[in-house]
C-alpha positions as CSV (number, residue, x, y, z in Angstrom):
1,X,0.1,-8.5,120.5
2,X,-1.4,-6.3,117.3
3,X,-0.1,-5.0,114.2
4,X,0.9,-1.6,115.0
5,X,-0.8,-0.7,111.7
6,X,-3.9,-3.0,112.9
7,X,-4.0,-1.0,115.7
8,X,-3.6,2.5,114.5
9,X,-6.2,2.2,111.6
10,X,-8.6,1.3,115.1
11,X,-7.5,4.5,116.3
12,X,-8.0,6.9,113.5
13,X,-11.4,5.4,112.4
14,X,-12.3,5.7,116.6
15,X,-10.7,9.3,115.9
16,X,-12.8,10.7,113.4
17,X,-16.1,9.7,115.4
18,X,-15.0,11.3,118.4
19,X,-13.7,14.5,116.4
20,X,-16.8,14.6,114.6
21,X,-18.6,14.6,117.9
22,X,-16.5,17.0,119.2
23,X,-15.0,14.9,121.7
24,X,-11.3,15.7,122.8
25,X,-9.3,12.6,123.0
26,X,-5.9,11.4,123.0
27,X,-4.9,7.6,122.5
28,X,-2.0,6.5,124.6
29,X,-0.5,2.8,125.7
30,X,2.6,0.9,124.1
31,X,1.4,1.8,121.0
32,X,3.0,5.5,121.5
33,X,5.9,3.8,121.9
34,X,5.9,1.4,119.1
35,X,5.1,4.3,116.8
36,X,8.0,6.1,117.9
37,X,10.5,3.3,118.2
38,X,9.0,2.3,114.4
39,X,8.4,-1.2,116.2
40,X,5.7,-3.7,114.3
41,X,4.1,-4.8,117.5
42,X,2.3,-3.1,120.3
43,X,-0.5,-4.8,123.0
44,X,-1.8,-1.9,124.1
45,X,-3.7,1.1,123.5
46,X,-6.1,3.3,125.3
47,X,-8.1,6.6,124.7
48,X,-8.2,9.3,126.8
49,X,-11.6,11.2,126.6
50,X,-12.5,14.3,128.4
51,X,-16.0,14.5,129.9
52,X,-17.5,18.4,129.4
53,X,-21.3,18.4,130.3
54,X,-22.1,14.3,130.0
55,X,-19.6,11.6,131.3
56,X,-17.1,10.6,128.8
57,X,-18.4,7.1,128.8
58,X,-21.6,8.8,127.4
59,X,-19.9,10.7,124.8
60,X,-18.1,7.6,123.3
61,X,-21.5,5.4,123.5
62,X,-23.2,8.3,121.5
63,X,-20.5,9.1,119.2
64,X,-20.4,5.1,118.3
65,X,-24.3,4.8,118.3
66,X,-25.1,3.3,115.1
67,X,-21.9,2.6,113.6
68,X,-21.3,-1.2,112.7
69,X,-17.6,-0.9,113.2
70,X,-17.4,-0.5,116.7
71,X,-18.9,-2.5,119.9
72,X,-19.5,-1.1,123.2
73,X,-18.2,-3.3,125.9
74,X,-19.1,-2.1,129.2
75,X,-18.0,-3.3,132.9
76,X,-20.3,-1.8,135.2
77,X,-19.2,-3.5,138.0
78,X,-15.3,-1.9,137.3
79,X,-16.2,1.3,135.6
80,X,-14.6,0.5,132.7
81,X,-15.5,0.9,128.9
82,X,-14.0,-0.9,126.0
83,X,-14.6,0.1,122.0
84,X,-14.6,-2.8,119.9
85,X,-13.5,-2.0,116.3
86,X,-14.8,-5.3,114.6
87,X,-13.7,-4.2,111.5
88,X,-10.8,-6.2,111.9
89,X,-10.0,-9.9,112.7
90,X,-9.7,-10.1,115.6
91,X,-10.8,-7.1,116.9
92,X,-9.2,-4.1,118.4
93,X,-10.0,-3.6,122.1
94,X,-9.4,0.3,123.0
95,X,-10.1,0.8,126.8
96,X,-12.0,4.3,127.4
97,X,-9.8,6.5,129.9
98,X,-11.4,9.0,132.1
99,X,-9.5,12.5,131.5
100,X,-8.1,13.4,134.8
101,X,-8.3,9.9,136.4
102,X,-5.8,8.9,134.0
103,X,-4.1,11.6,131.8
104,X,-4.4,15.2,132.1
105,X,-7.8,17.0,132.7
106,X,-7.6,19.0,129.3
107,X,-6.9,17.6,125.9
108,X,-5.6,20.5,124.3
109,X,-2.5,21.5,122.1
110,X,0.0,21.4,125.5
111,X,-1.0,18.0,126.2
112,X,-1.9,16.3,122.4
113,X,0.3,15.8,119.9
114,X,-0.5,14.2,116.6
115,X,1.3,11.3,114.7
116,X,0.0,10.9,111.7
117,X,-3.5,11.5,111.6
118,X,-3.9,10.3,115.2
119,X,-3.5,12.1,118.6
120,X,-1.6,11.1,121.3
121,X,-0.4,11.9,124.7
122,X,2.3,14.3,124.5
123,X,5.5,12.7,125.6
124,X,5.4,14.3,129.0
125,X,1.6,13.2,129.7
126,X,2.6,9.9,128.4
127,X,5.3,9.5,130.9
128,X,3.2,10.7,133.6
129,X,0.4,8.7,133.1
130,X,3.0,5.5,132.6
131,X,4.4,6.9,135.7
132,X,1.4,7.1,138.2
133,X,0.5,3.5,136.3
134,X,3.3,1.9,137.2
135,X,2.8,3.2,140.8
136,X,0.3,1.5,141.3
137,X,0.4,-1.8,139.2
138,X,3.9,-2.3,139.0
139,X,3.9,-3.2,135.6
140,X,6.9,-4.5,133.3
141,X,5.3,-3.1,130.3
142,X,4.9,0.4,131.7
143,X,8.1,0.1,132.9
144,X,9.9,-0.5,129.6
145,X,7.3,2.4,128.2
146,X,8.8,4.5,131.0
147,X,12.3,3.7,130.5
148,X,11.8,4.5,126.4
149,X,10.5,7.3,126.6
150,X,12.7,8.8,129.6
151,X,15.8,7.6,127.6
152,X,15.5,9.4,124.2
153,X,13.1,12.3,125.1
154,X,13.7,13.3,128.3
155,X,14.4,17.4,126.7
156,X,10.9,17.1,125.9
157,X,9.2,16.5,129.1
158,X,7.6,19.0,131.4
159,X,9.2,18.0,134.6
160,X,6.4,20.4,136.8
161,X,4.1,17.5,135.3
162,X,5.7,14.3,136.3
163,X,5.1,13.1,140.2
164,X,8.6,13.5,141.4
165,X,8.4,11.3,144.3
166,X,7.4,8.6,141.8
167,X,9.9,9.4,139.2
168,X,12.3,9.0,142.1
169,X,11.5,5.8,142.9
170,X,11.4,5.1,139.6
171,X,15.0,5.6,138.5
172,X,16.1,3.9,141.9
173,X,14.7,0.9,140.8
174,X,15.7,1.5,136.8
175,X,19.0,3.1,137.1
176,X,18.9,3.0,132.5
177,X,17.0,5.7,133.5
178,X,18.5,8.0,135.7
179,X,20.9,9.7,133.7
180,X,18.1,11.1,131.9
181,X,16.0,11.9,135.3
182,X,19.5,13.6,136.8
183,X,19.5,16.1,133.8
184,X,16.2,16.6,132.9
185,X,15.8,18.2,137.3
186,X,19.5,19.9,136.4
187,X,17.6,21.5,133.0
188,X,15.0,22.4,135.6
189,X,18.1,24.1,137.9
190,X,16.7,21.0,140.7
């Protein structure tokens, strides 16, 4: 577990190198909901970086290239990337997420919202993204994310974005949660 502050002064420094590279990006993980829930801890945090003509692993190397702040982590034999910011003791891992493979294709204004001086998953790609997650991991943690953000901002979600089959299975297995799954369909006239 992190500092919530630890872990969004990672973010916005990792933010202004991608912005000044003009990369689109959008953090997401527990941290969203920590933020939100004005809690002091959070484990988790990822970026979301969209690819345009080179791989977004490539754009985050380059944009980092030279800066003493961050380390480059890679897992070639999982695909993965990992940004170091060793500013900090101990440092903050941020996992590099694929745009489209996890979170939407386009970082844009309907899917980013900003907190602060960072971006984020809008609430409705978070869920999603926690969503298909949980699908497949079967996660406590996304879970709880899940049932959070479902709970108190359930107006605010885009329901032609969340995987309904999913969602269902979901709230069968977290009935906290199906209240606010039951009125956000009747909102949609489901």
């Amino acid at each position: 577990m992190h500092e919530v502050a630890r872990l969004l002064q990672a973010a916005t420094a990792l933010s202004q190198l991608l912005r000044d590279a003009g990369v689109p990006h959008a953090f997401h993980g527990n941290v969203l909901t920590a933020v939100l829930s004005n809690a002091s801890l959070a484990d988790e945090i990822c970026c979301v970086v969209e690819g345009g003509s080179a791989h977004p692993f490539r754009r985050v190397r380059q944009a980092c290239a030279g800066n003493d702040d961050f380390a480059i982590v890679t897992s070639p034999w999982s695909n993965r990337l990992h940004v170091k910011y060793q500013r900090l003791i101990p440092p903050i891992d941020v996992e590099i997420l694929v745009a489209g493979e996890e979170g939407p294709r386009r970082l844009d204004s309907r899917t980013v919202m900003t907190l602060g001086s960072v971006p984020f998953l809008t609430i409705t790609e978070f869920i999603r993204a926690k969503v298909k997650a949980w699908s497949l991991r079967g996660l406590d943690q996304d879970a709880r994310d899940i049932v959070y953000a479902m709970t108190r901002y359930w107006n605010k979600v885009d329901l032609n974005r969340i995987p309904e089959q999913e969602m269902n299975d979901f709230a069968a297995r977290f009935p906290t949660v199906a209240p606010s799954w039951l009125e956000l369909k009747r909102k949609y006239g489901m």
